[in-house]
PyMOL commands that place a pseudoatom at each C-alpha (Angstrom):
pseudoatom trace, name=CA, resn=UNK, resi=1, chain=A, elem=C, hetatm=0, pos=[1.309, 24.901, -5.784]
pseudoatom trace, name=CA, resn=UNK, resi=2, chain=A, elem=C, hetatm=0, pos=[2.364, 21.557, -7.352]
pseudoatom trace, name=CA, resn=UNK, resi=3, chain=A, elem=C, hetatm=0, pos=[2.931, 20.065, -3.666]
pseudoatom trace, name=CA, resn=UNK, resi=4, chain=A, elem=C, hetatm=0, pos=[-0.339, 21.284, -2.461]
pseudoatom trace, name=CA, resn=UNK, resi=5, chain=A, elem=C, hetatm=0, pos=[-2.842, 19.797, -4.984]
pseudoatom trace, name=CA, resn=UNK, resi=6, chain=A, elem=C, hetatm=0, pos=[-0.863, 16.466, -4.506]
pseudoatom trace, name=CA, resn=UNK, resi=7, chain=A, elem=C, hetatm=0, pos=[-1.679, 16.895, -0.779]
pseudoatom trace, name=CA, resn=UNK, resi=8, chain=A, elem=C, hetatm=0, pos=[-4.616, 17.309, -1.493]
pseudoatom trace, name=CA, resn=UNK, resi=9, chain=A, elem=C, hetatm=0, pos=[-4.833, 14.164, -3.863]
pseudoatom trace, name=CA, resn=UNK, resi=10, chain=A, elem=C, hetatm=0, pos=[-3.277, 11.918, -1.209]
pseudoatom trace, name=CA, resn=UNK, resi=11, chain=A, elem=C, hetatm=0, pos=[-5.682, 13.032, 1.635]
pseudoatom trace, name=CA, resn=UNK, resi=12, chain=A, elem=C, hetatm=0, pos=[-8.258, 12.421, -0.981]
pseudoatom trace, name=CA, resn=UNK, resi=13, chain=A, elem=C, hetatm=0, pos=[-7.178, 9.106, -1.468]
pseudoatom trace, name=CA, resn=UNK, resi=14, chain=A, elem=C, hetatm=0, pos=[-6.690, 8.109, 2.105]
pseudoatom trace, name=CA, resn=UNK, resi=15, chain=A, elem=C, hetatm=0, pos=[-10.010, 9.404, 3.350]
pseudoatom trace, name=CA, resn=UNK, resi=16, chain=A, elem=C, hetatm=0, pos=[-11.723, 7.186, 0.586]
pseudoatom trace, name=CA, resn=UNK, resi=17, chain=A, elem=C, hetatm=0, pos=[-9.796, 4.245, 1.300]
pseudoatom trace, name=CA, resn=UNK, resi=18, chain=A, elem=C, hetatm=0, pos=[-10.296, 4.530, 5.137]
pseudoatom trace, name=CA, resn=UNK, resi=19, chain=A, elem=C, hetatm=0, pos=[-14.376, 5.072, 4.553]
pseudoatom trace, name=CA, resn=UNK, resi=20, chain=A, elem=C, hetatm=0, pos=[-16.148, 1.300, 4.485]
pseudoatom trace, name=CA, resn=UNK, resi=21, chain=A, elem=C, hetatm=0, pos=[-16.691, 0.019, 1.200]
pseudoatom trace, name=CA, resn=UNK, resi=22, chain=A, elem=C, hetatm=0, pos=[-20.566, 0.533, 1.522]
pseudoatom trace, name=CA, resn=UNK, resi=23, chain=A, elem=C, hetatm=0, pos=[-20.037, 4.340, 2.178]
pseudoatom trace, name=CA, resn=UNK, resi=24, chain=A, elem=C, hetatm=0, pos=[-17.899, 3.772, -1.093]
pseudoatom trace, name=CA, resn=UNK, resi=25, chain=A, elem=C, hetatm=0, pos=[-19.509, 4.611, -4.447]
pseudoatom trace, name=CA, resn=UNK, resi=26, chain=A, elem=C, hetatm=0, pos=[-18.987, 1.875, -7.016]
pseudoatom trace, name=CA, resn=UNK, resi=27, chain=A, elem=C, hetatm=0, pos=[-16.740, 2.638, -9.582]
pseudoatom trace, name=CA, resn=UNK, resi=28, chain=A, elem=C, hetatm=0, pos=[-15.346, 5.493, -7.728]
pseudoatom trace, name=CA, resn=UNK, resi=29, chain=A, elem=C, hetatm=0, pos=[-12.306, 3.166, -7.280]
pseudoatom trace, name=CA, resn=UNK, resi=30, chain=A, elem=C, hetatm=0, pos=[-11.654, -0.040, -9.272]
pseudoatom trace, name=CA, resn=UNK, resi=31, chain=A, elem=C, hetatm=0, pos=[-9.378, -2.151, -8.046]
pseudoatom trace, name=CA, resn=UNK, resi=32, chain=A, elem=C, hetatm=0, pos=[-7.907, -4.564, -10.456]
pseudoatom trace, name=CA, resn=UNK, resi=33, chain=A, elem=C, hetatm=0, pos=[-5.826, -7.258, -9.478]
pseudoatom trace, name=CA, resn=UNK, resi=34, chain=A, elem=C, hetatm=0, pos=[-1.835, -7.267, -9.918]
pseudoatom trace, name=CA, resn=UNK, resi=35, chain=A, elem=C, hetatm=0, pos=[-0.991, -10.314, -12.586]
pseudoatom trace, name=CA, resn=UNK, resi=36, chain=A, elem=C, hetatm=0, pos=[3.041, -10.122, -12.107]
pseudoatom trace, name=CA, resn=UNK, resi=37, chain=A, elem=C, hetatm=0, pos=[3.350, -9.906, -8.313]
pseudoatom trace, name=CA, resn=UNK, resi=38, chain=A, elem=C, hetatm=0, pos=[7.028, -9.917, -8.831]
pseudoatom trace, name=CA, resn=UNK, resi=39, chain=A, elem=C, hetatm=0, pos=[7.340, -6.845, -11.038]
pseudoatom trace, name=CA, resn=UNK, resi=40, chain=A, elem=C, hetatm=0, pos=[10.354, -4.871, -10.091]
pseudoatom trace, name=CA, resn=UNK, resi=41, chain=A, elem=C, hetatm=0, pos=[8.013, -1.572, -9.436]
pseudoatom trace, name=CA, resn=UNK, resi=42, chain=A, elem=C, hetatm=0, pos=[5.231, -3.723, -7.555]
pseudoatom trace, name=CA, resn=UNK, resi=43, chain=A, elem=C, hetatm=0, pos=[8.479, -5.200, -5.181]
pseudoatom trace, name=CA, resn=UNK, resi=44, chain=A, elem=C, hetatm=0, pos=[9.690, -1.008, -5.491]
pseudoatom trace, name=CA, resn=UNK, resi=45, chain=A, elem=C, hetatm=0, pos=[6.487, -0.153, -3.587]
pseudoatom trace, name=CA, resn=UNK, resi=46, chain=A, elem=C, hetatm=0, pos=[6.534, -3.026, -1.409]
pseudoatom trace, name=CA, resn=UNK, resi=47, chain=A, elem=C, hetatm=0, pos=[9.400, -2.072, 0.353]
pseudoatom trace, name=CA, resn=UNK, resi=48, chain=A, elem=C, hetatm=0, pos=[8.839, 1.406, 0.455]
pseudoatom trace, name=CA, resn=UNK, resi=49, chain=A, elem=C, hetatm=0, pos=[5.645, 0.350, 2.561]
pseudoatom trace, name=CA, resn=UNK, resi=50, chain=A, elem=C, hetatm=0, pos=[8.165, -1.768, 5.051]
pseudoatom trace, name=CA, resn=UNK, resi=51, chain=A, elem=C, hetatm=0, pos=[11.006, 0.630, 5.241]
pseudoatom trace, name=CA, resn=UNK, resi=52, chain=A, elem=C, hetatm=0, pos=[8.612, 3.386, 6.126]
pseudoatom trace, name=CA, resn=UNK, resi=53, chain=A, elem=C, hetatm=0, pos=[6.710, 1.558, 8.830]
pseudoatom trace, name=CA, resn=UNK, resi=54, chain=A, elem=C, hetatm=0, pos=[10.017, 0.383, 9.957]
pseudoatom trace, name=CA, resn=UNK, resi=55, chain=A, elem=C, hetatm=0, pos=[10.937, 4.480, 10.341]
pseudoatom trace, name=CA, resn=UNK, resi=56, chain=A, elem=C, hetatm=0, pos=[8.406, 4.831, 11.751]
pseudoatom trace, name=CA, resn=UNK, resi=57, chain=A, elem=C, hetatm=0, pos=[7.625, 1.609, 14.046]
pseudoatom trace, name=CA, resn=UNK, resi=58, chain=A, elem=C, hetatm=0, pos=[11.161, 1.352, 15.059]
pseudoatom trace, name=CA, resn=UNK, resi=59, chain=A, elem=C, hetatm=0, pos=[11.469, -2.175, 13.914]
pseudoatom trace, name=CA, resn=UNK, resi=60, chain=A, elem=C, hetatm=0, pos=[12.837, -4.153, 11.270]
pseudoatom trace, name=CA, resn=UNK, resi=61, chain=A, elem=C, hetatm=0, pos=[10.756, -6.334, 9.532]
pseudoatom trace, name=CA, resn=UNK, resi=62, chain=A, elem=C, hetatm=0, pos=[12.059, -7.782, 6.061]
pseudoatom trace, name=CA, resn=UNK, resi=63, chain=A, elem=C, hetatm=0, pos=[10.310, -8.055, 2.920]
pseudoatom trace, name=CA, resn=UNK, resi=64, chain=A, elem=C, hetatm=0, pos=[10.048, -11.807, 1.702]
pseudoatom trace, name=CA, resn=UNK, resi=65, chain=A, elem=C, hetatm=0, pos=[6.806, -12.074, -0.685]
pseudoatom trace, name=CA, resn=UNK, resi=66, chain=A, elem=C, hetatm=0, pos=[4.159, -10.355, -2.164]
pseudoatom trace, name=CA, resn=UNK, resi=67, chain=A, elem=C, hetatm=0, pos=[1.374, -12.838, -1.535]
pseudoatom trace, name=CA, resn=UNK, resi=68, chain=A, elem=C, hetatm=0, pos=[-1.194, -10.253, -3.660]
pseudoatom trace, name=CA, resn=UNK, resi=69, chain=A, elem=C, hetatm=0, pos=[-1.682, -6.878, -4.701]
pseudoatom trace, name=CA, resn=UNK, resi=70, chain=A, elem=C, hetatm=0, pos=[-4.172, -5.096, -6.481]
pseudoatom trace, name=CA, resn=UNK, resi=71, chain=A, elem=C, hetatm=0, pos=[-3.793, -1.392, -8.247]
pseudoatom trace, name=CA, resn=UNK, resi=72, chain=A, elem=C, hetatm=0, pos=[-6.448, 1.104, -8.401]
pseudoatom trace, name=CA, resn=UNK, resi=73, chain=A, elem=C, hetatm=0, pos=[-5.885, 4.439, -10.886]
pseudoatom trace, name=CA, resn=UNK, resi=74, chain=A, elem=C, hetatm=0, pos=[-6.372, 7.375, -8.726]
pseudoatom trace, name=CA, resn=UNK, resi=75, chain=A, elem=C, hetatm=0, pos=[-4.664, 10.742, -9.514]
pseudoatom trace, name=CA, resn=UNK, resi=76, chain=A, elem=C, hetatm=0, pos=[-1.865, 8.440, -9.698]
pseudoatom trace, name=CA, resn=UNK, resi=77, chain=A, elem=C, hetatm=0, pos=[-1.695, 4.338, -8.372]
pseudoatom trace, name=CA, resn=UNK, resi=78, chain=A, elem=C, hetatm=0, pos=[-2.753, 3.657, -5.252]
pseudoatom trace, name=CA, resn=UNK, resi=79, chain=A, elem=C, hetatm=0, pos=[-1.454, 0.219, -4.187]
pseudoatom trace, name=CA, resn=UNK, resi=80, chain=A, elem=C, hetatm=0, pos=[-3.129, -2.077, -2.182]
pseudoatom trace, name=CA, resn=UNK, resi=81, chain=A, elem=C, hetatm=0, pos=[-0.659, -5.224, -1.482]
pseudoatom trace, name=CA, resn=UNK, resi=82, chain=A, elem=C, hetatm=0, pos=[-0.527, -8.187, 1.053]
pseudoatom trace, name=CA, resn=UNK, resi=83, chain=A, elem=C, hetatm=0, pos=[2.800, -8.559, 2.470]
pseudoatom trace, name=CA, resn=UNK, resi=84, chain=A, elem=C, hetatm=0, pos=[4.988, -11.519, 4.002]
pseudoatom trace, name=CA, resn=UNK, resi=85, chain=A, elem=C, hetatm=0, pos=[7.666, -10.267, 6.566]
pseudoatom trace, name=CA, resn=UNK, resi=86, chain=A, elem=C, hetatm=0, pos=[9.758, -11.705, 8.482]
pseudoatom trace, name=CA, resn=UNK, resi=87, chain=A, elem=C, hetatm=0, pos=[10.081, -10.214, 12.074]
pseudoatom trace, name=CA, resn=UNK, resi=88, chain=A, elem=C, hetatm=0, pos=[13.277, -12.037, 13.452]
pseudoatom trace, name=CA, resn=UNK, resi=89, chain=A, elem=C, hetatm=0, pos=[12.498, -15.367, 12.710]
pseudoatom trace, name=CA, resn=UNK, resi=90, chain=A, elem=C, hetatm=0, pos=[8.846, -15.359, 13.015]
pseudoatom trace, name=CA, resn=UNK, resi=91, chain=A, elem=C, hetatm=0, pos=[6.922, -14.872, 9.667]
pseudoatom trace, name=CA, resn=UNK, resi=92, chain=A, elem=C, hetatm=0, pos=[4.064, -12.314, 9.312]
pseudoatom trace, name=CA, resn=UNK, resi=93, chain=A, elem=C, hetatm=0, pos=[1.368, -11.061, 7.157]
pseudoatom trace, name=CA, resn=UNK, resi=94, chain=A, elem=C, hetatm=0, pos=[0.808, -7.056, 6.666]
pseudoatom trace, name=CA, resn=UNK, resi=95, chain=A, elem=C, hetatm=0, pos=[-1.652, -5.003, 4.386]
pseudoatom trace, name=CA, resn=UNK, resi=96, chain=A, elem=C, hetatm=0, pos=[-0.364, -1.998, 2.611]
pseudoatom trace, name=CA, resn=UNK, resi=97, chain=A, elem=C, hetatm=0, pos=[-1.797, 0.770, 0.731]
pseudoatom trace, name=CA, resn=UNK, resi=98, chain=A, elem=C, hetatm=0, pos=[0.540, 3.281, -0.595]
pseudoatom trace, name=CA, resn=UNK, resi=99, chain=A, elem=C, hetatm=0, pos=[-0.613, 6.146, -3.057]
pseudoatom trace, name=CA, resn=UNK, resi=100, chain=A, elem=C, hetatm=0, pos=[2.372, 6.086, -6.277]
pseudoatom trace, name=CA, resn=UNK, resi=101, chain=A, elem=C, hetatm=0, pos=[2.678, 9.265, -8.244]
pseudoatom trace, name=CA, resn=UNK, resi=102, chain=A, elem=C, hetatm=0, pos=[5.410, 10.332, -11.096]
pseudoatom trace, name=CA, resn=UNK, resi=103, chain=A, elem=C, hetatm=0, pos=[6.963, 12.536, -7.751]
pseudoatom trace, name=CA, resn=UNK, resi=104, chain=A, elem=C, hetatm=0, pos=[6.537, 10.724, -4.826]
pseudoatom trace, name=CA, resn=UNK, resi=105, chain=A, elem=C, hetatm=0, pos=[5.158, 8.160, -2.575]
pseudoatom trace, name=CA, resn=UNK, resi=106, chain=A, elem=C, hetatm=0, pos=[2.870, 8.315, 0.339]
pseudoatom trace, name=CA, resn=UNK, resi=107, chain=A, elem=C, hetatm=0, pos=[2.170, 5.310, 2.789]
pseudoatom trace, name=CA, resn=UNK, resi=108, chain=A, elem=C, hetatm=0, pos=[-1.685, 5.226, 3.408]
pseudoatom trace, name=CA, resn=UNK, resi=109, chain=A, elem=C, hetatm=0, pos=[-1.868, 1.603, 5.751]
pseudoatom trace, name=CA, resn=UNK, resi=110, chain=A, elem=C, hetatm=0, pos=[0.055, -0.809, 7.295]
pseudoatom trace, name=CA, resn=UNK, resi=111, chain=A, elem=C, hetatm=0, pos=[-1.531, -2.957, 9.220]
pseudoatom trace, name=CA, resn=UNK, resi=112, chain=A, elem=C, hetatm=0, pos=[-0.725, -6.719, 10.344]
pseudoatom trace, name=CA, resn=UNK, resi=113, chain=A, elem=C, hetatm=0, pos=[-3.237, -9.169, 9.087]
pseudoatom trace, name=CA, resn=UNK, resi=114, chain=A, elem=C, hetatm=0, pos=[-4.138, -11.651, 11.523]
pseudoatom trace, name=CA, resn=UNK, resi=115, chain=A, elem=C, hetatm=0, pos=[-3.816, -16.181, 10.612]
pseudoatom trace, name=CA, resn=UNK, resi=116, chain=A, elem=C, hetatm=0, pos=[-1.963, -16.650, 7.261]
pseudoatom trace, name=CA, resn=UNK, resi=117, chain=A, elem=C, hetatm=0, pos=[-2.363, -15.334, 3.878]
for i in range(1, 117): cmd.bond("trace and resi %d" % i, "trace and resi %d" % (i + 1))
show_as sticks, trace
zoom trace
């Protein structure tokens, strides 16, 4: 039962996350920026985000920097952070959201973000 209502939270998060932000109610989520980008749990998340895309991609990009992150309280915290990879030698930018609860975590987005951060 426990797995299936935090299913059901996670969907819940992803489907408002993926919705534009003008289809988004205000206040519904607040986002609030990360001060200490190099917290040990905000780095934690980080590289879940890579390693799973890298499972999943079949790559092997490797985390560098958190350029900026924000946190928004959601049935958990849902992390939304800007990445800097490297990919061989080249340098690249990704955005990740990944939902954090006490049991679990749950990769919403990775996407590459196009220019430099």
């Amino acid at each position: 039962m426990r797995l299936l209502v935090l299913a059901t939270a996670a969907i819940t998060v992803l489907l408002l996350l993926r919705q534009g932000s003008a289809a988004r109610p205000e206040g519904l989520i607040s986002w609030e920026p990360i001060k200490d980008l190099n917290n040990l749990l905000v780095w934690e998340v980080a590289e879940y985000a890579v390693n799973k895309h890298n499972e999943s991609a079949r790559t092997k990009l490797v985390l560098e920097k958190v350029a900026k992150g924000e946190t928004a309280g959601f049935l958990g915290t849902t992390y939304k952070l800007t990445t800097e990879v490297k990919d061989g030698a080249d340098l690249k930018s990704y955005e990740a959201i990944v939902w954090n609860s006490k049991l679990f975590k749950i990769l919403l987005l990775f996407k590459p973000i196009e220019g430099n951060v």
